[in-house]
GUNUVO-600152 format. One record per atom (N, C-alpha, C): residue in one letter; x, y, z. Coordinates in steps of 0.02 Angstrom, whole numbers, padded with zeros to 5 digits, always signed. Atoms other than C-alpha are relative to their C-alpha. Layout:
AXYZ...
//
This chain:
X+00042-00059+00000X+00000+00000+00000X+00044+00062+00000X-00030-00075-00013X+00065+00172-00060X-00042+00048+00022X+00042-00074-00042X+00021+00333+00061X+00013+00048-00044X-00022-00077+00004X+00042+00498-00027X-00023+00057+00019X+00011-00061-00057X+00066+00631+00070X-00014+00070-00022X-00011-00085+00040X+00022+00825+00018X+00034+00033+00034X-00039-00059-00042X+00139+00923+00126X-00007+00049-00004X-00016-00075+00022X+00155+01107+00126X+00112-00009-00017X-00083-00009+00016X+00339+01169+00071X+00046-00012+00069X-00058-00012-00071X+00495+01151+00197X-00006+00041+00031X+00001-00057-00012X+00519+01310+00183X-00040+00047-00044X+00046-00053+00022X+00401+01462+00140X+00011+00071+00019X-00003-00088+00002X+00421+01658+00122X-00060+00020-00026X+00063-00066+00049X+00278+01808+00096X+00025+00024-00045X+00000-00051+00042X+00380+01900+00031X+00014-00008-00093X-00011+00026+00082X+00400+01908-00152X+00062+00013-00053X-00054+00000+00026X+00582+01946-00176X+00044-00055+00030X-00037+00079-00045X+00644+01782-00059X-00022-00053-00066X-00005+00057+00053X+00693+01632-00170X-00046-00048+00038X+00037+00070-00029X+00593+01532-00062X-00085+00041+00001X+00062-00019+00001X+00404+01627-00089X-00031-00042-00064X+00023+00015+00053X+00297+01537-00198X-00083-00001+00018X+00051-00036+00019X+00133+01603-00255X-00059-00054-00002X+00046+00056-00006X+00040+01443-00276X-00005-00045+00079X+00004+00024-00060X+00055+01387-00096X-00044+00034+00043X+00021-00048-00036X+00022+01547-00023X-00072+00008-00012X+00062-00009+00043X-00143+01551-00141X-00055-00065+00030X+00046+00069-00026X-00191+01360-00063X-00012+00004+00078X+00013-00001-00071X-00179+01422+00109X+00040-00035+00048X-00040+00014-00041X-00031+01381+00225X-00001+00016+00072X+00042-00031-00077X-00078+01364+00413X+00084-00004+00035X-00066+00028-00031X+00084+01370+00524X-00001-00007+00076X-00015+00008-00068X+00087+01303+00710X+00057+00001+00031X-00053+00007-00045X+00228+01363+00830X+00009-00002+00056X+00003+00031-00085X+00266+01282+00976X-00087+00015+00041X+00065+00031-00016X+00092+01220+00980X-00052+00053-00019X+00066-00043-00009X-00012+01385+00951X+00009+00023-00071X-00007-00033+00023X-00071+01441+00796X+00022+00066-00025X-00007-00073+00000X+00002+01586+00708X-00014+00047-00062X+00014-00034+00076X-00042+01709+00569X+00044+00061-00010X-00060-00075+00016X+00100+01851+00580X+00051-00035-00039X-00050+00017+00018X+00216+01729+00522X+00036+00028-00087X-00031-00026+00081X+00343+01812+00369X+00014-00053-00038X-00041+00082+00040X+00447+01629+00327X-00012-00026+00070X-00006+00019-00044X+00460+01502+00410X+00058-00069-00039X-00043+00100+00010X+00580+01299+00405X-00012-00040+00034X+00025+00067-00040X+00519+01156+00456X+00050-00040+00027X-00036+00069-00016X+00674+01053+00453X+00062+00050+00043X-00041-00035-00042X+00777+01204+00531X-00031+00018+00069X+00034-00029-00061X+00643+01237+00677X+00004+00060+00002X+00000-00090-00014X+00626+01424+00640X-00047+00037-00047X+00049-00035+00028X+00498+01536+00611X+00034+00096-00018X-00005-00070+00002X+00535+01735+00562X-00083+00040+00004X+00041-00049-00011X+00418+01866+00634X+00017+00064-00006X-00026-00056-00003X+00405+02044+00607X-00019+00038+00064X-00029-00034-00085X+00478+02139+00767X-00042+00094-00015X+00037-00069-00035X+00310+02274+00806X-00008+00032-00094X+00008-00042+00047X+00309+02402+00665X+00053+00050-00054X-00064-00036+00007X+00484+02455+00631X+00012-00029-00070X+00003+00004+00058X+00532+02454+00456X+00079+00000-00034X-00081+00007+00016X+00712+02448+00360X-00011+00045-00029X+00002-00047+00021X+00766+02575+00251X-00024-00004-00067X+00030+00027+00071X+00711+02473+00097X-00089+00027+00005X+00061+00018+00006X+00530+02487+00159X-00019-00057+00044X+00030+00055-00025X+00503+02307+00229X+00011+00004+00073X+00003-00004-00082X+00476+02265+00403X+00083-00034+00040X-00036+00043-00033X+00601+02188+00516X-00031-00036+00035X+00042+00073-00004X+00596+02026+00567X+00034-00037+00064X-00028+00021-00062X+00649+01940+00721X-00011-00075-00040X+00010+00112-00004X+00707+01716+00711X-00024-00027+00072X+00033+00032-00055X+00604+01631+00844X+00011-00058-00017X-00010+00054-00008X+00679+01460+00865X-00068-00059+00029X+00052+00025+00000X+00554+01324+00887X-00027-00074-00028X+00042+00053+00065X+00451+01154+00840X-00050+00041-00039X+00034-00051+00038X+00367+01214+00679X-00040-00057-00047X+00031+00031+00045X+00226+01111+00602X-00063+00062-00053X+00042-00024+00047X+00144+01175+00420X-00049-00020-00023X+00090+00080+00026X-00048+01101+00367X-00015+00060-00056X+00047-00030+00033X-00150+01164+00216X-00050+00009+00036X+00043-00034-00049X-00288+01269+00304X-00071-00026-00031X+00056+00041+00020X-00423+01196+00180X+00014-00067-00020
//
């Protein structure tokens, strides 16, 4: 008996200049649990590195984008539908 599994990605980015964002994931709905509690601020995250990036309040770089704090962590990803 073969299982196949649908995973979400390893790794996942919002943003849309990270090599790791992809548009069809983000579009299917990527739920991310860290250290047990849902979260929806999340920017990226790695599953197999245990680390999520959040952005730190409202503070911004000089590009524009936010800054982002690494929150170490177990990090499980589910499709939300």
């Amino acid at each position: 008996m073969t299982e196949t599994t649908d995973l979400p990605p390893d790794r996942l980015a919002v943003d849309a200049s990270s090599p790791f964002h992809d548009p069809a994931a983000l579009a299917r709905g990527v739920g991310v649990r860290f250290r047990g509690r849902d979260r929806t601020d999340i920017e990226e995250y790695c599953i197999s590195e245990s680390w999520v990036r959040v952005q730190a309040g409202k503070a911004m770089d000089r590009h524009g984008k936010p800054l982002t704090l690494r929150l170490a962590g177990p990090v499980e990803a589910y499709w939300r539908s």
